[in-house]
N, C-alpha and C positions, 0 to 999 in steps of 0.2 A: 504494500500500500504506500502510496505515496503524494505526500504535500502539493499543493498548487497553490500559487501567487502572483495578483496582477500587482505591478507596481503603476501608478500612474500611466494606463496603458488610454494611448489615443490614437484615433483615427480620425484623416480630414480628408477626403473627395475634394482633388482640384481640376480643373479644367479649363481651358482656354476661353476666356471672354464671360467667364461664370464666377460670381460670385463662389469662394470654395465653403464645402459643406462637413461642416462638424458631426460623423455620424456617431463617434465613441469619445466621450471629453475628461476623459482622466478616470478611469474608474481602479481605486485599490479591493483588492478583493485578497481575501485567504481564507482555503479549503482545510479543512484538514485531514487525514488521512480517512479513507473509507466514506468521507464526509458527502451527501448528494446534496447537491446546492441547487436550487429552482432559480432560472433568471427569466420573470416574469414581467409583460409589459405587452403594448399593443402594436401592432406592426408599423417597423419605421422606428423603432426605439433605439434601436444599436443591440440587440440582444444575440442576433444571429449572427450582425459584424463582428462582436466579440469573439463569439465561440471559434469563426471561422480563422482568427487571429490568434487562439492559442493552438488550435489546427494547423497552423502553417498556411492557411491557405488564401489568406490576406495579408498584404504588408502591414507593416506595424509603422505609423507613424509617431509615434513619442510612447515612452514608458519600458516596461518590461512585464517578461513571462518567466517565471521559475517555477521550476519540474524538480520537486523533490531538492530546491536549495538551487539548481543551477537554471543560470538563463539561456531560455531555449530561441531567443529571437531571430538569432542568425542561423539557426539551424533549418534546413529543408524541411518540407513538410515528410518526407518520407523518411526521415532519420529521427523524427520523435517518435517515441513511443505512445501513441495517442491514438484511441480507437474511437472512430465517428459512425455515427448508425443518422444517415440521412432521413428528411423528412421523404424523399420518392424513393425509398427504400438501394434506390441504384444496385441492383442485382444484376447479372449477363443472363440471359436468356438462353442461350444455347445449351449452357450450361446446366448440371445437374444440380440438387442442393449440397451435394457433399461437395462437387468441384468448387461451388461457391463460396465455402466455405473454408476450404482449403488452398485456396487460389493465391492469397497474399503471403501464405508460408512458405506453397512451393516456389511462386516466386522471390522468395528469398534466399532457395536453396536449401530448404529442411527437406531431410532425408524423405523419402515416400512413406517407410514403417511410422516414421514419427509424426508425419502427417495427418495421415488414417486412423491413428489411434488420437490425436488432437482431436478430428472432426469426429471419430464416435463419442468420444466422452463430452464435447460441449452439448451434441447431440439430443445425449441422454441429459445432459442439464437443461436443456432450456425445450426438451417434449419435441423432437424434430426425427427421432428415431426411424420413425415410420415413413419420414416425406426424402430419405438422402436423395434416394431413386428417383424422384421427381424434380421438375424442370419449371420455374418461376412462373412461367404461363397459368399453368394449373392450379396455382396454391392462391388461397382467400388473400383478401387485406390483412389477414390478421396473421396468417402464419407466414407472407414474404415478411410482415414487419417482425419478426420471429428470426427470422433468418441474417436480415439483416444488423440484428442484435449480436445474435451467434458469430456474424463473420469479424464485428467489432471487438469480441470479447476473445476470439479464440488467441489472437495475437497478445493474449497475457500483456494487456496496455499500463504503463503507469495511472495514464488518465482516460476516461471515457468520455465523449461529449456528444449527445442526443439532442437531437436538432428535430423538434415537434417530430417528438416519434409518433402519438396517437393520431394525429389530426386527419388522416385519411379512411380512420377506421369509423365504423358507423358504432351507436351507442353499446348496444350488443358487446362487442369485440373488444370497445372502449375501456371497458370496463373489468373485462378478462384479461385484456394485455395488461390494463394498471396494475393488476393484483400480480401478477405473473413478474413483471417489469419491479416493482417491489420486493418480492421474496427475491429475485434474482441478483440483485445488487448488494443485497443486505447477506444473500448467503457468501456470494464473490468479492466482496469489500473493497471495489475499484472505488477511486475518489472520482465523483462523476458529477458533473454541467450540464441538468436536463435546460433546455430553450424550450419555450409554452408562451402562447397567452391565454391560456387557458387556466384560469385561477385553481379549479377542481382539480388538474394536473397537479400541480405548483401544491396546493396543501396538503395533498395527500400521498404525495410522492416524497417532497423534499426533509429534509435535517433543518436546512434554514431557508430561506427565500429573498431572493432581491430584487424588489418591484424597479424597473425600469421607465424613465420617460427620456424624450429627447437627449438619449446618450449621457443622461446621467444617474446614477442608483436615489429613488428618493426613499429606500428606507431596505434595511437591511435585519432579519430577522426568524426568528420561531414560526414558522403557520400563527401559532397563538399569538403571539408579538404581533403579527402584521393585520392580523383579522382584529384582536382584541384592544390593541392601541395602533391607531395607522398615524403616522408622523405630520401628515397633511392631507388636502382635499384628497387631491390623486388618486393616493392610496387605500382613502376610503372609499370612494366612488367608483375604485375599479376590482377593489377585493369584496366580493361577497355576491349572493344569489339565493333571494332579490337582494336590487341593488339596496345600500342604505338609503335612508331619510335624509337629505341635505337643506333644511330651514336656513335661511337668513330671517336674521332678526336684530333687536336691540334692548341694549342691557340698561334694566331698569333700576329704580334706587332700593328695591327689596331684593339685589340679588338675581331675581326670574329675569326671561329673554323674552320682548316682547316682539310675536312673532305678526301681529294685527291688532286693532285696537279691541279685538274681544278674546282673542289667544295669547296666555301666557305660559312657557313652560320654565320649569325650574333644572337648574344645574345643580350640577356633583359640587356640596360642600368645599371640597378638598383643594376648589380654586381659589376659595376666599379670595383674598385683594387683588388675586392678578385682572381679574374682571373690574372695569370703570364705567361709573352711570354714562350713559349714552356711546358705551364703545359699539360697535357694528362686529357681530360674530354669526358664526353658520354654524347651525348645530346639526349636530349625526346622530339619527337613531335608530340602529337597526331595526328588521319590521317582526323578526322575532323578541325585541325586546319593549313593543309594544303590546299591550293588552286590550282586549272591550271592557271595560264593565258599566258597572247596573246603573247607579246613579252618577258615579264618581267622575273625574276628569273633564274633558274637553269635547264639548259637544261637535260629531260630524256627520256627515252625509255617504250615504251609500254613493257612489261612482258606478262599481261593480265588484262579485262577488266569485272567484275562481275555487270551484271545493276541489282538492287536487288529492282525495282520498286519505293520504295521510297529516296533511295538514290543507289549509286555505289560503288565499291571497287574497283581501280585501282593498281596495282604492276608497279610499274617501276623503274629501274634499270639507276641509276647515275653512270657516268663517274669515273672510278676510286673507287668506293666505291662497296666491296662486297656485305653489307648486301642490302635486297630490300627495297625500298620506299613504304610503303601502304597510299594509300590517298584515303581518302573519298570524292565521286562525287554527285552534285546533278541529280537529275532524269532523268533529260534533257538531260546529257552527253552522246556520243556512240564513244566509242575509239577503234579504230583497233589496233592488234597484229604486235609492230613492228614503232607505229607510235611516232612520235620526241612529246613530249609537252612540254611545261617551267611549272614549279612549285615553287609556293611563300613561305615560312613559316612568322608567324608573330615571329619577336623576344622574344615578351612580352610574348607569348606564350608557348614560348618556354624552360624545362628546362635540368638545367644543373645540371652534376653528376659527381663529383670527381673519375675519371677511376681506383684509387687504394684501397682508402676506398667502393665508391660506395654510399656514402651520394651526398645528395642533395646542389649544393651551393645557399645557398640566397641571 
């Protein structure tokens, strides 16, 4: 197993008569050994630029890459020890699964016996047993992306880096490979860079997560770190499903955020003074950590009512306040189009965002 470290690694696209484009602006990053790291963010982030950069397979303009203490920058893409499992799985077709899989060894020059016995035993690790004899043509989305896994890993890589490995598989498969793609790495203990923007990837895959925006990391952390405290809008507004509650409002002299002149909600204690009467903040409230109840809270309007069997998604529309309310419902709930309910939010729950920076206050 082995360490990975970006030091101030950047990328800039220049070109004749063009403004040049910043697509990677400095980002320090450190794996640690066996460590799977999610770099999550929306397309056009610098996320794929990265990976493809400690790949070899983009220039590096400023920073560095260290592979277990040394830097690899100057080094060929084909003299690191670095296994990549592309997002179009990039298989040869003529070929059989075992030749596929065995193709970047022999081209190395490993003996045939050691070869053979390489591609049976990855084989039997990652459930391919049965498909050597078959030819990429034939095989589902789910079992080329299977293969393509196998060919990345059989080369015994320092680092692994996975470039939206699910995103061509349908839900089904999705969901199979995650669990698969999990015990796989966790049995193997490569130190691995899955690429997603796919949040449900990213949580339930990763050790830690680094939301991406315009080539810079805006928050680095736990699934639970990055869901349960997001550092700014961004990251609240791109992690989680549904999305959170994002209120603007203004902060009154009891404390509460007034969100229209008949909605007020109240904040997590724990800010005390960093809150000023009339400062302008955005508050976030996940829709699971609103409730209905009976008399209590904040009167609102059905919009509409999603029963989605295990739980509900309800929209409803507050007094005075443009944006819609999404609340999440338990099972049992059945709400009409139109009809009055009260909704609670928990303060502690509840966070708050500086409306001009768009940081988080603690």
């Amino acid at each position: 197993m082995t360490e990975l470290a970006l030091r101030e690694l950047r990328k800039t696209y220049a070109s004749r008569g063009r403004p040049p484009v910043e697509a990677v602006r400095g980002i320090d990053l450190e794996l640690r050994s066996g460590e799977l790291l999610g770099l999550l963010g929306p397309s056009g982030c610098g996320k794929s630029t990265t990976l493809r950069m400690i790949a070899g397979l983009e220039a590096v303009t400023g920073g560095d890459i260290l592979v277990g203490g040394d830097s690899v920058v100057k080094v060929p893409a084909q003299q690191r020890n670095i296994g990549v499992a592309f997002e179009n799985y990039a298989l040869y077709p003529p070929l059989t699964v075992a030749d596929n899989l065995g193709f970047g060894l022999a081209a190395r020059g490993r003996p045939r016996g050691e070869v053979a016995s390489r591609v049976r035993d990855m084989a039997e690790r990652i459930g391919l047993t049965q498909l050597l004899d078959a030819r990429p043509g034939g095989l589902s989305s789910g079992q080329k992306q299977r293969v393509a896994l196998a060919r990345a890993l059989i080369r015994e890589p320092d680092v692994l880096l996975l470039d939206e490995p699910l995103s061509h598989l349908d839900a089904a498969q999705r969901d199979t490979t995650r669990r698969e793609l999990k015990r796989i790495q966790q049995d193997l203990g490569h130190t691995t860079i899955l690429v997603t923007h796919d949040q449900e990837e990213a949580l339930s895959l990763a050790d830690r997560i680094a939301v991406m925006k315009d080539g810079v990391i805006q928050q680095l952390g736990t699934p639970y770190e990055i869901y349960d405290s997001p550092a700014n809008l961004f990251v609240a507004d791109f992690v989680g499903e549904p999305a959170i509650n994002l209120l603007p409002g203004v902060v009154e002299a009891d404390g509460r955020v007034r969100l229209s002149d008949s909605v007020r909600l109240a904040v997590p204690v724990r800010l005390g003074a960093e809150l000023g009467v009339g400062r302008e903040v955005v508050l976030g409230i996940r829709p699971e950590d609103l409730r209905l109840a009976g008399d209590a809270g904040v009167r609102a309007r059905v919009s509409a009512h999603e029963p989605l069997l295990e739980a509900g998604i309800a929209t409803l529309a507050l007094d005075g306040v443009a944006k819609p309310l999404v609340v999440q419902t338990g099972p049992e709930v059945r709400l009409d189009r139109d009809e009055t309910v009260r909704v609670t939010a928990d303060p502690q729950l509840t966070h708050v965002f500086d409306a001009e920076t768009g940081e988080a206050l603690r």
